[in-house]
C-alpha positions as CSV (number, residue, x, y, z in Angstrom):
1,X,0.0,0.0,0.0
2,X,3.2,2.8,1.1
3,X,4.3,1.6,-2.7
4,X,1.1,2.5,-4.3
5,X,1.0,5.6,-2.7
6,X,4.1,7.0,-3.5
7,X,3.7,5.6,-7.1
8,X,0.4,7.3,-7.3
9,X,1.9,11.0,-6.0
10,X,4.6,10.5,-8.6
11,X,2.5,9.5,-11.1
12,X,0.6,13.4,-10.5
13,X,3.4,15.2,-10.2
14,X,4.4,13.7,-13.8
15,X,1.0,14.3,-15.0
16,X,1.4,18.2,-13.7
17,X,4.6,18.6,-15.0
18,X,3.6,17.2,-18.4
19,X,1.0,20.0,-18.4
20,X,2.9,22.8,-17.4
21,X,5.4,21.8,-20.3
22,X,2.3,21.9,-22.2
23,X,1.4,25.0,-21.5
24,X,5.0,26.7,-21.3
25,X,5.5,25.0,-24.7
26,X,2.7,26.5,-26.1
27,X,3.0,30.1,-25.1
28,X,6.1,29.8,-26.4
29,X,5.0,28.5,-29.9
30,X,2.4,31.5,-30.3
31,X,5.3,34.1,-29.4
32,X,7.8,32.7,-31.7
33,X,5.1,32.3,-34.9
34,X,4.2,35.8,-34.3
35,X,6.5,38.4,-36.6
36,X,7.7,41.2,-34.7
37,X,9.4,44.6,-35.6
38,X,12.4,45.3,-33.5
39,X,12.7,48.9,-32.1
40,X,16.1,49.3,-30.7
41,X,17.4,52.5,-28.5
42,X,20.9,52.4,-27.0
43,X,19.7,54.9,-24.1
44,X,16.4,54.3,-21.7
45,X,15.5,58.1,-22.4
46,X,16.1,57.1,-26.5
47,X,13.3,54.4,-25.7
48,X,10.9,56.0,-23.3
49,X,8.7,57.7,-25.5
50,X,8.0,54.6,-27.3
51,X,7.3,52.7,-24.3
52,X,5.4,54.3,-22.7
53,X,2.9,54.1,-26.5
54,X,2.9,50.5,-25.8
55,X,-0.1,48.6,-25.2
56,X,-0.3,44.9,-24.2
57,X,3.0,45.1,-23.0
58,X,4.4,41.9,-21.6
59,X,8.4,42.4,-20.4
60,X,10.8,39.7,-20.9
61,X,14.1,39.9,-19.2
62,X,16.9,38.0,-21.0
63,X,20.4,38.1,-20.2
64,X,19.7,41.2,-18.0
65,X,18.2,43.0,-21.2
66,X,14.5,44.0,-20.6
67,X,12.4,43.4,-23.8
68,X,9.0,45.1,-23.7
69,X,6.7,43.2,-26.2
70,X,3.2,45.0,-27.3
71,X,1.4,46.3,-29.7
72,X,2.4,50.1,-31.6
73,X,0.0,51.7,-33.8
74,X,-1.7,48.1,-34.4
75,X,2.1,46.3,-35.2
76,X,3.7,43.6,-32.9
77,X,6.7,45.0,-31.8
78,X,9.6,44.1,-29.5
79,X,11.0,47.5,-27.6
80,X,14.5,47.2,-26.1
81,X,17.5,49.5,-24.8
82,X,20.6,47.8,-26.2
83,X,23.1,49.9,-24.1
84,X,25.8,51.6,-24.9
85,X,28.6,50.6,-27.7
86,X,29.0,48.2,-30.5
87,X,29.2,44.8,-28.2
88,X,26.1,45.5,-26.0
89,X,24.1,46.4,-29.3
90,X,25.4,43.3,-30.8
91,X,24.1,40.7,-28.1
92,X,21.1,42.5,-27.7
93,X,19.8,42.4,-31.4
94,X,21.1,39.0,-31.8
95,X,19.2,37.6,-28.7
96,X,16.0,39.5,-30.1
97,X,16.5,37.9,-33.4
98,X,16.9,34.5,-31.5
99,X,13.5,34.8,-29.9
100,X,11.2,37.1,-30.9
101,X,11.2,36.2,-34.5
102,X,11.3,39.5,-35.6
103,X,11.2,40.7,-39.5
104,X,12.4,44.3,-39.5
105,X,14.6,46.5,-37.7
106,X,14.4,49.8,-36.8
107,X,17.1,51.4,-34.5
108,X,15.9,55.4,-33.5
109,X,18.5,57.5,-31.2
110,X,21.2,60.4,-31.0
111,X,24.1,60.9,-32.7
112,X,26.5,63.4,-33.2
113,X,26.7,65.6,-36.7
114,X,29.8,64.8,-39.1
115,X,29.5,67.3,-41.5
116,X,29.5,70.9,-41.1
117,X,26.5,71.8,-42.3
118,X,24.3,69.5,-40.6
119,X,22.9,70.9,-37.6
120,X,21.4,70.2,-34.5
121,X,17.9,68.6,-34.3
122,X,18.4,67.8,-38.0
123,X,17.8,63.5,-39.0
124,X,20.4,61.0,-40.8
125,X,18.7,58.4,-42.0
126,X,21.0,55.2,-42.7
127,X,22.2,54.8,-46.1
128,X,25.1,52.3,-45.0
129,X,27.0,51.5,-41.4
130,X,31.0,51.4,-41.2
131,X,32.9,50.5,-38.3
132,X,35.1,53.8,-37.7
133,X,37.6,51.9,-35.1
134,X,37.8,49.0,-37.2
135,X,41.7,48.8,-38.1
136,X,43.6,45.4,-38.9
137,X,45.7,46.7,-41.6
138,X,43.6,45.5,-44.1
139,X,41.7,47.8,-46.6
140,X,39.2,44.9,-46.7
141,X,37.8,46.3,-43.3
142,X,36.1,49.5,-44.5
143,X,32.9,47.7,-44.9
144,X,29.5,49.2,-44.8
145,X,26.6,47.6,-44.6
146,X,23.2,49.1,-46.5
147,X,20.2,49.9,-44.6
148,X,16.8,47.9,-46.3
149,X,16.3,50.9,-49.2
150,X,12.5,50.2,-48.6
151,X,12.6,51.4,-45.1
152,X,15.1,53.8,-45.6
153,X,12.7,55.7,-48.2
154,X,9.5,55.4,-45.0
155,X,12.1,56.6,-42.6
156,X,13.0,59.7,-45.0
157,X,9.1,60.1,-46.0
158,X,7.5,59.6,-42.1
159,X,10.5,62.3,-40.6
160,X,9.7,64.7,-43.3
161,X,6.3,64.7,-42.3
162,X,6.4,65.1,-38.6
163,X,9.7,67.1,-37.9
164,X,9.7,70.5,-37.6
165,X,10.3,72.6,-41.1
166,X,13.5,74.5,-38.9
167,X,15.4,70.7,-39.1
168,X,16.4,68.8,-42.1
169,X,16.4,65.2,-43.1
170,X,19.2,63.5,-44.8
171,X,20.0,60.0,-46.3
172,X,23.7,59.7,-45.7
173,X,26.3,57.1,-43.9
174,X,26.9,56.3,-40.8
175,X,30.1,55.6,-39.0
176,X,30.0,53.4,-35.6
177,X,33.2,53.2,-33.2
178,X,33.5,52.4,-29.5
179,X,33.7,56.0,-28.4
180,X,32.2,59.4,-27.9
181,X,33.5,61.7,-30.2
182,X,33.9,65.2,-29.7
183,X,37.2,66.5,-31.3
184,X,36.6,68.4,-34.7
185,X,40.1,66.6,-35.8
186,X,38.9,63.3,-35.3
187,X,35.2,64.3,-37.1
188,X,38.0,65.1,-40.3
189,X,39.6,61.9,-39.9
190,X,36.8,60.0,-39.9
191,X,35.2,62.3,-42.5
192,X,38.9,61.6,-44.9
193,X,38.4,57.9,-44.7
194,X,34.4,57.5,-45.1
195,X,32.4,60.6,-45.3
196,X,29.8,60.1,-43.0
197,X,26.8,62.3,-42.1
198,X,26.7,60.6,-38.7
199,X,28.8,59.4,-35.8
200,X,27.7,57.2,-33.0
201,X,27.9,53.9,-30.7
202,X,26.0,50.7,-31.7
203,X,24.7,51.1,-35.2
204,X,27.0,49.1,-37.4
205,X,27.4,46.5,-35.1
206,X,23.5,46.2,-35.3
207,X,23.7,46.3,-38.7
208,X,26.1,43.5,-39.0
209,X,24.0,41.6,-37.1
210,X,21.2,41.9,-39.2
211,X,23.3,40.7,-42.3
212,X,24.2,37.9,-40.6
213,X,20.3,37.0,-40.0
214,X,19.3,38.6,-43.4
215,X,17.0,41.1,-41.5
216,X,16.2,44.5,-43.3
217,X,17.1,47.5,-41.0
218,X,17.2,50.9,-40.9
219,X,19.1,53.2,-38.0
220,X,17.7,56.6,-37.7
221,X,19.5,59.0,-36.0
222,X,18.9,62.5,-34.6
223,X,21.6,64.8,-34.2
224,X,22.0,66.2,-30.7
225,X,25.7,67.3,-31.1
226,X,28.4,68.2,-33.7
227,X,31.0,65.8,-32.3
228,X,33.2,68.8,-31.7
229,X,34.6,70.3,-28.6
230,X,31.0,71.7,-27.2
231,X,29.6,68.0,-27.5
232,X,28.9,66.6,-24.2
233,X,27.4,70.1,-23.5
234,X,25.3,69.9,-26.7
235,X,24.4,66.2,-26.2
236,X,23.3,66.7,-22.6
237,X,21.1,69.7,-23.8
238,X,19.4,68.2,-26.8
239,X,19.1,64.5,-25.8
240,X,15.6,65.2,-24.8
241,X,14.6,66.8,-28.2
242,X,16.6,64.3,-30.6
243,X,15.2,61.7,-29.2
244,X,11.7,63.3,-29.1
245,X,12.2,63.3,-33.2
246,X,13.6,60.2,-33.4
247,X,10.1,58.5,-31.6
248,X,7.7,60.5,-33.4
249,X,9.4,59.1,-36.4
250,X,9.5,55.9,-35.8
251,X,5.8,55.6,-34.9
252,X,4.4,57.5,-38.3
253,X,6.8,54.8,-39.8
254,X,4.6,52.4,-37.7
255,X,1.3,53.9,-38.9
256,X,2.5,53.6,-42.4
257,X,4.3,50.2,-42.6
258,X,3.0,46.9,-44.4
């Protein structure tokens, strides 16, 4: 009889677990057959806007990275702060691509301007992504990656409509280094080897990524400095606004997006 009955509470706790599997399995299934849009920032205050837009929202912490799925102007997105620099943007959009089965990516920020007439408050909208701080030796290393031309045209068309007429919107490249640049003599080295409208952190890297997984991208970028000697002034002043632009692009993108 003592055999039978621990036989019999085995036999339940097999039958729970079974069902829990079930059910853990199956949540899972729906979430992964579900296509997602990434929205990447690499700050929270690049990301807030957007957040707090989100309805639905379920929050999945992987790897110490919060992802925020919901819905955005009727799309299934996946919201997420990357961090800072080419490595943490790297592991975050790969683990996004690993589970969230996401079709399209979108990364909206700051940046600072690379050429001299490009203010602040004005929009780069990827054309192509180069490491900056890339150097082996070999010439081979200056490669840039395109941004999806589809979305790059909806990022030019949706910033045109909802930014201010005092800012202007540009289609240019963007270079990516490990750093935070603010030394006009760096801005013309940079400029000398790949003539850039843009410098900043994390987008290349993200952009590699995406090749990898064959996932059209776009990085948008709004310029809250001139990567000179008055940046950390400027970007600490105009965070708030760039990234204000940057949101209210990405969600008439959103409103406009197959």
């Amino acid at each position: 009889m003592k055999n039978f009955k621990i036989n019999n509470i085995n036999f339940f706790v097999l039958i729970l677990f079974f069902i829990l599997s079930c059910s853990n399995s199956s949540s899972r299934d729906t979430l992964e057959s579900k296509k997602t849009i990434a929205i990447v920032g690499a700050l929270d205050r690049e990301i807030e806007n957007l957040k707090n837009m989100l309805s639905n929202t379920k929050e999945v912490n992987i790897a110490g990275i919060n992802y925020y799925l919901g819905k955005l102007e009727g799309k299934d997105v996946v919201l997420f702060k990357s961090g800072v620099g080419k490595v943490n943007a790297a592991i975050a959009t790969t683990i996004a691509l690993e589970e969230f089965n996401v079709e399209k990516i979108i990364f909206t920020g700051v940046a600072g301007g690379a050429k001299s007439d490009y203010d602040i408050g004005d929009i780069v909208i990827s054309e192509a992504l180069v490491e900056h701080d890339l150097d082996t030796g070999d010439t081979n290393d200056n490669i840039f990656y395109k941004a999806d031309e589809d979305l790059v045209t909806l990022a030019f068309n949706s910033a045109n409509k909802v930014i201010e007429e005092d800012y202007l919107v540009y289609i240019d490249s963007i270079a990516t280094g490990d750093q935070f640049i603010q030394d006009e003599n760096k801005i013309s080295s940079i400029n000398s080897r790949f003539n850039v409208g843009a410098v900043e952190m994390e987008g290349a890297s993200l952009a590699r990524v995406a090749y990898l997984f064959d996932i059209p991208f776009v990085v948008i970028r709004s310029l809250s400095d001139k990567a000179d000697g008055n940046a950390e002034l400027s970007f600490a002043e105009f965070l708030p606004l760039a990234s204000d632009n940057s949101s209210k692009i990405v969600v008439e993108m959103l409103k406009n997006m197959n």
